[in-house]
C-alpha positions as CSV (number, residue, x, y, z in Angstrom):
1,X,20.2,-29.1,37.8
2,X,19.2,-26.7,40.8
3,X,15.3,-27.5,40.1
4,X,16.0,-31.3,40.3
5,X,18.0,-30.8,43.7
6,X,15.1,-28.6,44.9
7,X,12.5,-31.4,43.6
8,X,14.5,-34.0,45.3
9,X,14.8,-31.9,48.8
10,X,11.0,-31.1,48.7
11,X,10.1,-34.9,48.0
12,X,12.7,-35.9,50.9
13,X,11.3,-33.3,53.3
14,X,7.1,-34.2,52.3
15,X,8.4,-38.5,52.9
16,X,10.3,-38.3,55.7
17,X,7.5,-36.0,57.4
18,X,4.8,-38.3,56.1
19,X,7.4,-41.2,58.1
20,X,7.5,-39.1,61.2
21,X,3.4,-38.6,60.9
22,X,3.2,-42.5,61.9
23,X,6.1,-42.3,64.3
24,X,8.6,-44.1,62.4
25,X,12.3,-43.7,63.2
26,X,13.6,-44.2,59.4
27,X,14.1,-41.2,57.3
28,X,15.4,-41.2,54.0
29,X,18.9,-39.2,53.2
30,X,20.5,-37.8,50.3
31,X,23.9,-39.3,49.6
32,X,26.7,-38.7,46.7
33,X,24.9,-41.2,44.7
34,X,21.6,-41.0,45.2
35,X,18.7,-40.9,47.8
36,X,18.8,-44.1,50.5
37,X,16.8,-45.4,53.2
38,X,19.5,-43.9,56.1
39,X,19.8,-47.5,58.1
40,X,20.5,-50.6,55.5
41,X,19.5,-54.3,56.2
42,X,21.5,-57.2,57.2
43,X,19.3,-59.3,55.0
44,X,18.6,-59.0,51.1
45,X,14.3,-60.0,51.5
46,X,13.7,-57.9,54.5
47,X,15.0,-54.4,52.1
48,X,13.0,-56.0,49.3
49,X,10.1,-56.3,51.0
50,X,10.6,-52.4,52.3
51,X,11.5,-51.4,48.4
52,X,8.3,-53.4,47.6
53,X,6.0,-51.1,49.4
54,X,7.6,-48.4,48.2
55,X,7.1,-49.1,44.2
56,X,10.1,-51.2,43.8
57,X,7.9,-53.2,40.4
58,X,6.7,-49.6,38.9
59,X,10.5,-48.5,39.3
60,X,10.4,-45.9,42.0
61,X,12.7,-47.8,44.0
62,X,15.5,-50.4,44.5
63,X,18.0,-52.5,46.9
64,X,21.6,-52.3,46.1
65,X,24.1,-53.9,47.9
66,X,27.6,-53.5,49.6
67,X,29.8,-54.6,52.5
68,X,29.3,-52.9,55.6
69,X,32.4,-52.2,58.3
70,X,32.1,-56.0,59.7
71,X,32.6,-57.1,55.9
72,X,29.0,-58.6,56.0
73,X,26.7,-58.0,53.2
74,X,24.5,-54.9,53.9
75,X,21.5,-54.0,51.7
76,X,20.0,-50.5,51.0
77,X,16.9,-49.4,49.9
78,X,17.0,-46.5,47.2
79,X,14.6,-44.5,45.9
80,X,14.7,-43.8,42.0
81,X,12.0,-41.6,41.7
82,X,11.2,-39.7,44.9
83,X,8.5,-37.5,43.8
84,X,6.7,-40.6,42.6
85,X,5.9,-42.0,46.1
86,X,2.6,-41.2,47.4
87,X,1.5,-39.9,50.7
88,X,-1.2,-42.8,50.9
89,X,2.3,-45.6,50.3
90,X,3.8,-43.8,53.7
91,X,1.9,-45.4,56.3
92,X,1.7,-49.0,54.6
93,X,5.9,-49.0,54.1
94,X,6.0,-47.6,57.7
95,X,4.5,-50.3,58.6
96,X,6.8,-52.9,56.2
97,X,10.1,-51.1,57.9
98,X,9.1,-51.9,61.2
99,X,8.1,-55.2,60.9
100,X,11.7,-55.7,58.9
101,X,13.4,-53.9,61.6
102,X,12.0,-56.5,64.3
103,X,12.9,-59.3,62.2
104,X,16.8,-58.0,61.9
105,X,16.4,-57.8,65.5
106,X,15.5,-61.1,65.7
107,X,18.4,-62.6,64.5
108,X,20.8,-60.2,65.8
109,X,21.4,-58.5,62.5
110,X,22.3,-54.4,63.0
111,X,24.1,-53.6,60.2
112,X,26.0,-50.2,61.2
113,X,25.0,-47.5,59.1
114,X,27.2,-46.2,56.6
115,X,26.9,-44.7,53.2
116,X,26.3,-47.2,50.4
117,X,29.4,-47.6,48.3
118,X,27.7,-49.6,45.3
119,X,25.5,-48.8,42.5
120,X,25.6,-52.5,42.3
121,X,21.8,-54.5,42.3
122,X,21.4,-58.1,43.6
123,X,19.2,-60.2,42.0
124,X,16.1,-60.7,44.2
125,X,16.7,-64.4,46.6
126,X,13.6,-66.5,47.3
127,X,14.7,-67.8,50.9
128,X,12.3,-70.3,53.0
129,X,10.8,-67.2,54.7
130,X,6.8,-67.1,53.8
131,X,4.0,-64.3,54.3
132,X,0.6,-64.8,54.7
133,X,-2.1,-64.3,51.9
134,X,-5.1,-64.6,54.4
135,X,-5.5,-61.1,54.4
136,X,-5.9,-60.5,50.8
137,X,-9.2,-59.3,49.1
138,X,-10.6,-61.4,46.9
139,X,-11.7,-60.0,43.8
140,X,-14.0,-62.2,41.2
141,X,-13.6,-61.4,37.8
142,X,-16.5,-59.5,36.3
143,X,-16.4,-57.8,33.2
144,X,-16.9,-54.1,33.3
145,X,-16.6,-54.0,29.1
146,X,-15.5,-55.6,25.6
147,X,-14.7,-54.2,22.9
148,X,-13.4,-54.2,19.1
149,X,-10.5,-53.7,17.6
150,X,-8.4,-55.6,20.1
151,X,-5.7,-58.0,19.5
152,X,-4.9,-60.1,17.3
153,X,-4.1,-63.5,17.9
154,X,-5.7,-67.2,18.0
155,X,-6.2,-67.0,14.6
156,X,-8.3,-64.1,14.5
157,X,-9.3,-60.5,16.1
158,X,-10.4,-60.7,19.7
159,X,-12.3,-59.0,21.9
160,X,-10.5,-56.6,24.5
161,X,-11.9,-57.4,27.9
162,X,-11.7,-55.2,30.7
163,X,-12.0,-55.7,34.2
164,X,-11.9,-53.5,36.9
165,X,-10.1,-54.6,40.1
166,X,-10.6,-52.0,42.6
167,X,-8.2,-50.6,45.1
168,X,-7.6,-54.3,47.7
169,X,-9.7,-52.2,50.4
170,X,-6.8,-50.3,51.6
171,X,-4.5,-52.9,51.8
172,X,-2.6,-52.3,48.2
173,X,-2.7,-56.3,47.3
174,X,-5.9,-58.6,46.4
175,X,-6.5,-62.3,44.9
176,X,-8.5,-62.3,42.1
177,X,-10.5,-65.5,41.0
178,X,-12.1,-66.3,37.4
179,X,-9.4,-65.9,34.7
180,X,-10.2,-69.6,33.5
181,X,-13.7,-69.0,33.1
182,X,-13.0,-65.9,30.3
183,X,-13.2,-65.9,27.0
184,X,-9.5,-65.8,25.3
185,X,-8.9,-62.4,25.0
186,X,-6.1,-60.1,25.8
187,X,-7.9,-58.9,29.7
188,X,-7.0,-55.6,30.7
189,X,-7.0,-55.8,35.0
190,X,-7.8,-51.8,35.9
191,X,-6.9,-51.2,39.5
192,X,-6.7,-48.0,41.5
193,X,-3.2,-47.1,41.8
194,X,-0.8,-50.2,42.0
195,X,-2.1,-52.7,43.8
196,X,-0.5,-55.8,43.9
197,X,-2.3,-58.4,42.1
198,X,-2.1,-61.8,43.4
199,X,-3.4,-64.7,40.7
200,X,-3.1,-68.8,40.6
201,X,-1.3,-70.0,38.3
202,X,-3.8,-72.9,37.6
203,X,-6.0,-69.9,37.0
204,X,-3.9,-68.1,34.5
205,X,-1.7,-70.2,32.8
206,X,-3.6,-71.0,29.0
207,X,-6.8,-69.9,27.4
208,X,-9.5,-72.1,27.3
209,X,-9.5,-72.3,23.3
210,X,-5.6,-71.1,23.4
211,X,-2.8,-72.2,24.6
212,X,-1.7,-68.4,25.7
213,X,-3.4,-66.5,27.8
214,X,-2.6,-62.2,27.4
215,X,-3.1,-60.3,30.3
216,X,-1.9,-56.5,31.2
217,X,-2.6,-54.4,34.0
218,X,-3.5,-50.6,33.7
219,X,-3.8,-47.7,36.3
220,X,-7.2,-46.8,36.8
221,X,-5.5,-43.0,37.4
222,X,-3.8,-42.9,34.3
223,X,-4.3,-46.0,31.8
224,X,-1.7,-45.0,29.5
225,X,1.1,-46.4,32.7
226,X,0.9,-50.0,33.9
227,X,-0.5,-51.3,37.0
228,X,0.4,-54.4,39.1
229,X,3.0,-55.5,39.8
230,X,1.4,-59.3,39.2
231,X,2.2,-61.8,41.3
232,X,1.7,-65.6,40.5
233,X,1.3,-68.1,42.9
234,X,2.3,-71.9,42.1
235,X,2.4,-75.3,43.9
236,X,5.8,-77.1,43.3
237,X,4.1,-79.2,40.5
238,X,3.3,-76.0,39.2
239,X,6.3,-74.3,39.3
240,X,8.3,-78.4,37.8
241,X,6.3,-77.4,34.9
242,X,7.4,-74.6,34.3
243,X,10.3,-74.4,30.9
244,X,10.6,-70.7,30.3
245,X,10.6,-67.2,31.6
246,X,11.7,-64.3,29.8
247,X,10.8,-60.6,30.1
248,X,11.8,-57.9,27.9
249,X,10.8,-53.7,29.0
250,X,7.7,-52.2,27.8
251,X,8.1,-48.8,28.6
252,X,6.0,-47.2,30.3
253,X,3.7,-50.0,29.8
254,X,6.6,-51.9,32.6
255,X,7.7,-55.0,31.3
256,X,6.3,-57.9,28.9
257,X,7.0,-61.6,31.0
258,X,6.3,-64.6,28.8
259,X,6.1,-67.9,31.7
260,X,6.0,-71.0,29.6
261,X,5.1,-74.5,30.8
262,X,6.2,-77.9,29.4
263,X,3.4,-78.4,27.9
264,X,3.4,-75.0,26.1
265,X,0.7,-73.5,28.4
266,X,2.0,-70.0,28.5
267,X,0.6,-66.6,30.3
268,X,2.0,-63.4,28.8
269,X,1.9,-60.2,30.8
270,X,2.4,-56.7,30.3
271,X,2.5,-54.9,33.7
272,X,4.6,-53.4,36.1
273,X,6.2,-55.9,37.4
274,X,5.4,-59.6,37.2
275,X,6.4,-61.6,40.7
276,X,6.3,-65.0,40.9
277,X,5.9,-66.9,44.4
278,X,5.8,-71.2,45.8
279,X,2.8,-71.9,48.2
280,X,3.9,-73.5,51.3
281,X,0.7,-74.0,52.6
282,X,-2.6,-72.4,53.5
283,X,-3.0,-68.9,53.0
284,X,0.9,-68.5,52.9
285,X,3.8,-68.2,49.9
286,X,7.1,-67.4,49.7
287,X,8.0,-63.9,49.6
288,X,7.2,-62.8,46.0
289,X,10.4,-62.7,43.7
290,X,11.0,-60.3,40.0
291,X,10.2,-63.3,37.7
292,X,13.2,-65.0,35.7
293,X,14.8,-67.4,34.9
294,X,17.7,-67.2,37.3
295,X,15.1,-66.8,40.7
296,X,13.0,-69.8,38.6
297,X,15.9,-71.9,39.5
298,X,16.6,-70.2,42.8
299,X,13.2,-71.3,44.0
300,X,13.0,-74.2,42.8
301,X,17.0,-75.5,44.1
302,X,15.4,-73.5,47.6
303,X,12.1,-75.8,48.2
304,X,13.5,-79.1,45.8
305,X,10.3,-81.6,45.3
């Protein structure tokens, strides 16, 4: 047990100076049950977004919530796996916190620190907050490589395609463009670390010869541990169409999502995380959303037709 506690101190003490580096006020603490962001949020998306940057779809970290002294809903971001997070994540979730911290500000939400009381985690809530997608890198498909066995499916053995993805220029997010166009094959999306991957779903719901189109993400780093998280965007046709989402763990391949349209279109992922997200018009969506079917129906009751 001692080496974990040391592991844990030496992770807290390399973060928290990586925060400082930048000049961030936030530091991360350990408490009784477990290692927290020392200031919670007043609102449930601003620590999701935080816990985003931060690995929240590969599992390094989380939101939990409680009550804080006023009896309002406070929200904390934890991290699971503190030796996980990167120096090169530091300045981008500095960067996330303070933008989060202005918004609380905004709306005259200051929480009053406490320690968190619950082990408790909300389900992710798509609000009518947006962010903008003008800034993302687009990345055209082009394959890098195919090759035998892959998987089998579509009534015979296909071809295992691999792209590579790159690393967003910095930014840890890009578009990509292109999946229609591919042969139906299970398309392996390498990328350099886990940047987030941001896809249409006109684009990648359906093969062209099948109705299902396979798709997993990989860590150029290490390709044995999933990459991502995914994120698909849809219009509100898009998202009227769709019947189904389920997701089952992968292990350290993440999760497997199955999103199923009416029309039995489906696109089944195996990545990190899989996000799902409304456009609201150009070059912004809602704030992506763990895909299910509970925030399926939260988004949809949130921006009705």
């Amino acid at each position: 047990m001692g080496s974990v506690d040391e592991t844990i101190k030496a992770s807290l003490a390399r973060i928290n100076a990586g925060l400082q580096s930048v000049g961030s006020p936030n530091v991360f603490e350990q408490y009784q049950h477990g290692v927290y962001l020392n200031q919670p949020f007043g609102r449930s998306e601003h620590a999701h977004q935080v816990a985003y940057a931060l690995g929240e779809g590969q599992g390094y970290a989380r939101v939990e919530q409680d009550k804080g002294p006023d009896q309002n809903d406070q929200f904390w971001v934890r991290l699971l796996k503190p030796n996980e997070i990167t120096d090169d994540m530091l300045p981008i979730a500095t960067g996330v916190m303070d933008q989060m911290r202005r918004l609380e500000h905004d709306v005259h939400q200051k929480p009053e620190p406490a320690e968190p009381r619950s082990e408790d985690i909300p389900t992710p809530t798509p609000t009518g907050e947006v962010v903008s997608t003008a800034s993302l890198k687009v990345v055209e498909l082009r394959e890098k490589s195919a090759q035998l066995p892959g998987y089998a499916y579509a009534g015979g053995q296909q071809l295992n395609t691999i792209f590579e993805v790159g690393d967003g220029g910095g930014a840890k997010a890009v578009a990509i463009k292109g999946i229609r166009s591919q042969r139906d094959a299970m398309l392996e999306l390498h990328s350099d670390g886990h940047v987030a991957i941001h896809v249409d779903a006109a684009d990648a719901l359906g093969g062209i010869r099948d109705y299902t189109r396979y798709l997993t993400t990989r860590d150029d780093r290490d390709l044995s541990q999933a990459g991502g998280p995914l994120v698909v965007e849809f219009t509100k046709e898009e998202l009227a169409n769709v019947a189904s989402i389920s997701t089952v763990d992968a292990g350290q391949f993440g999760r497997r999502t199955v999103i199923t349209y009416n029309d039995n279109r489906s696109l089944n992922v195996m990545a990190g995380d899989v996000r799902i997200a409304l456009k609201t018009g150009d070059d912004e969506i809602t704030i992506p959303v763990s895909a299910s079917g509970e925030t399926l129906s939260t988004l949809r009751a949130n921006h009705p037709e």
